[in-house]
N, C-alpha and C positions, 0 to 999 in steps of 0.2 A: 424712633417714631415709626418709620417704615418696615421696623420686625412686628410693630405691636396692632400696625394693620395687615400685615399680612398670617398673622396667629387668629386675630378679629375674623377675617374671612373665609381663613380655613373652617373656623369654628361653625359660621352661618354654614359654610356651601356643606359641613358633614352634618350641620342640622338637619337644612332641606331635604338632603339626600334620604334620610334618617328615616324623613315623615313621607316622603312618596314612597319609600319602602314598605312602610306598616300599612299607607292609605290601599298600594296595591295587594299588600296579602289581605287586608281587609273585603275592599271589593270585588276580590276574584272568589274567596269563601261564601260571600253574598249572592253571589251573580251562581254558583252550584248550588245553591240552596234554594234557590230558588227559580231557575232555569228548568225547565222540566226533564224528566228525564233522558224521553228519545230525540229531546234536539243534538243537534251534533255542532251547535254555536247558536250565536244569540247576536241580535239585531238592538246596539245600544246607541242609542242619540247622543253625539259627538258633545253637546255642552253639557256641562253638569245640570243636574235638575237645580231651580232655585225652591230654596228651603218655601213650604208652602205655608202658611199662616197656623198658627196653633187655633185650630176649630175645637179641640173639646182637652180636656188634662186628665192624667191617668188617676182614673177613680184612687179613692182612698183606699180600697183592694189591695191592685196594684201595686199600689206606695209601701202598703204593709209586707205583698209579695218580697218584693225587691229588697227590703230591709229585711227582712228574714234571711235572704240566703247574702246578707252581707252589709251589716249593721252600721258599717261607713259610707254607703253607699250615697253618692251627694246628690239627694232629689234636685240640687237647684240646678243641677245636668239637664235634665229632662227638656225644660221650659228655654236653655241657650241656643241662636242663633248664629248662621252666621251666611252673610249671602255672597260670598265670594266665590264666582264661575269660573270654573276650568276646563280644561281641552282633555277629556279621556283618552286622545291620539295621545297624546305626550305620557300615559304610562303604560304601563307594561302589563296589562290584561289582556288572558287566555281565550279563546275558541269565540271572539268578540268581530262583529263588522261593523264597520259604523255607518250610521243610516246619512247624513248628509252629507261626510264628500267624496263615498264611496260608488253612492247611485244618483248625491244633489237631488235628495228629496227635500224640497222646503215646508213639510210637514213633521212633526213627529208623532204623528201616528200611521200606523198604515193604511194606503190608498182604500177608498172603499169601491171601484173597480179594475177590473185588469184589462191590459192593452190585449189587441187580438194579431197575432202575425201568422197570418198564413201560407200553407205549405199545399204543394199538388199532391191530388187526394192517392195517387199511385206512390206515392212515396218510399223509397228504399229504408227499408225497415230501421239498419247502419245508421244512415242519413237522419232518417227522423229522429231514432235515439242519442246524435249527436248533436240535433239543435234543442233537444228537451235539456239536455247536460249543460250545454252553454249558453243558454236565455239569462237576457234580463229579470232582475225581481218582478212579480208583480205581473206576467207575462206569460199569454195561452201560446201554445203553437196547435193550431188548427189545419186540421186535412181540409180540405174545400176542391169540389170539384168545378173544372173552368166554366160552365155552363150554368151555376148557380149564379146569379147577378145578386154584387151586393146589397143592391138600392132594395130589392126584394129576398135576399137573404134569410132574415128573419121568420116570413112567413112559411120557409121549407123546413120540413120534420125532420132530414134526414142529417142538415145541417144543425141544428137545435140540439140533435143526439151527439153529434162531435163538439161541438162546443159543451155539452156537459160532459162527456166523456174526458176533456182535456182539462176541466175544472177540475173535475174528481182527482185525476191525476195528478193535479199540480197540488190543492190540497194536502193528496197522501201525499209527496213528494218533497216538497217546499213547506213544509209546517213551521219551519223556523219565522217564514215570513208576516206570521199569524200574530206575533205582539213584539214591540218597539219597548225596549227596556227604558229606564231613566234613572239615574243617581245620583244625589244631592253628595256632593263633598261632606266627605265622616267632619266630625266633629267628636275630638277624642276630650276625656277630662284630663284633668291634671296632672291625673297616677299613670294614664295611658293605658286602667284597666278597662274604661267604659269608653263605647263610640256609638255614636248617633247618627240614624243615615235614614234619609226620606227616598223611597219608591215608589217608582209609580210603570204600571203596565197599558200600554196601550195597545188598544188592539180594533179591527174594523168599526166597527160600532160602538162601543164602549170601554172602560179604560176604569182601574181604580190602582191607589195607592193607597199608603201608609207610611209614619215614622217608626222604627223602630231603634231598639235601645240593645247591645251586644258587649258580651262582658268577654275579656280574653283571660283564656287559661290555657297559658306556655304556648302562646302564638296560635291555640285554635281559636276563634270568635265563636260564639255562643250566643243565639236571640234569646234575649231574656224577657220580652214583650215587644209590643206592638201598642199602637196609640195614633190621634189622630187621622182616622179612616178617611177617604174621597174617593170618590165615583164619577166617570164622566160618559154622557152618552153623548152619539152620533146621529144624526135623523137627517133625512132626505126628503126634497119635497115632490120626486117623481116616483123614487119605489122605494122599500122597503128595505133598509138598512140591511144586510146579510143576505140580499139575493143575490141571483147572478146577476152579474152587471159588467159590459164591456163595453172599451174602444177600439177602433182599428188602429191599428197602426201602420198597415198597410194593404 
């Protein structure tokens, strides 16, 4: 009895193993395909996305598509769920940070202003270039001369040009920071040729996703459409979603 449970166990534990391997080659294929190209990593929210409601079915188009390049293809794929969340820390994807327990953002999308830490406006060049390198996400380092008063800050020009001058830079700089990835747990068919996977990009203002449907040929994934579109916007009710907008931080 005790050989026939531990043959039972082996068998699960080289399943599971089996299917976080395929779900990681899956998702890491995903995540270059769609990651742009000058990032140098990507900012993905640590739960899996939950699978999003089926808002619209893949036109009869579609359906004829997909049966063309592969006459077994099982439509009843398309329309399967499954809402069971997981910890993308526990596998093994590439050039990835994860947005909350790495910075303990309780959002998942990005801030829509940045904290302001200032620096004396003499600053040793070295020096400055060394707190831009190691700032927080999300996060100006601004030159500020002692005799500017914060309380009246705002209203000086000269301060206005540093703070956009170190937005600008952080922009070019930091563009990773620019959209909070999301992915729903694949969902493979039967054969283990097809996997379904919901995305979704978040970014200051607004945010859209999509499901898509990924056929494998000899371990590459392949999008073979898209389906079920959503869109999500940001609005403020003091300024304008995409301006500048800070806090001190100190």
């Amino acid at each position: 009895m005790r050989y026939s449970i531990n043959i039972l166990l082996l068998i699960f534990t080289l399943s599971c193993f089996g299917q976080k391997t395929e779900i990681e080659s899956l998702v890491n294929q995903i995540a270059y395909q769609e990651i742009p190209e000058n990032f140098k990593f990507y900012y993905l929210v640590q739960k899996s996305l939950p699978q999003p409601e089926v808002l619209d079915s893949i036109s009869l188009y579609r359906k004829t598509t997909l049966l063309r390049q592969d006459l077994n293809f099982p439509l009843e794929f398309i329309n399967e769920k499954n809402n069971e969340n997981v910890d993308w820390e526990k596998y093994d994807l590439k050039k990835v940070k994860y947005v909350i327990n790495e910075y303990n953002y309780q959002t998942t999308s990005p801030p829509t202003s940045k904290k302001v830490k200032f620096v004396k406006y003499n600053i040793d060049q070295e020096e400055f270039d060394s707190l831009i390198d190691s700032k927080k996400p999300h996060t100006l380092i601004v030159k500020k001369k002692w005799l500017w008063n914060k309380k009246r800050i705002w209203k000086n020009k000269k301060f206005y040009n540093e703070l956009v001058k170190a937005w600008k830079l952080d922009k070019k700089q930091n563009r990773e920071e620019k959209i909070y990835f999301q992915f729903s747990k694949p969902i493979f068919s039967k054969d283990k040729q097809y996997a379904k996977v919901s995305i979704f990009k978040s970014r200051r203002c607004n945010g859209n996703g999509f499901t898509a449907i990924y056929k494998n040929n000899n371990g590459i994934w392949k999008k073979l459409t898209e389906y079920n579109q959503v869109a999500s916007e940001t609005t403020s009710t003091h300024v304008r979603c995409g301006d500048i907008a800070v806090t001190y931080e100190n």
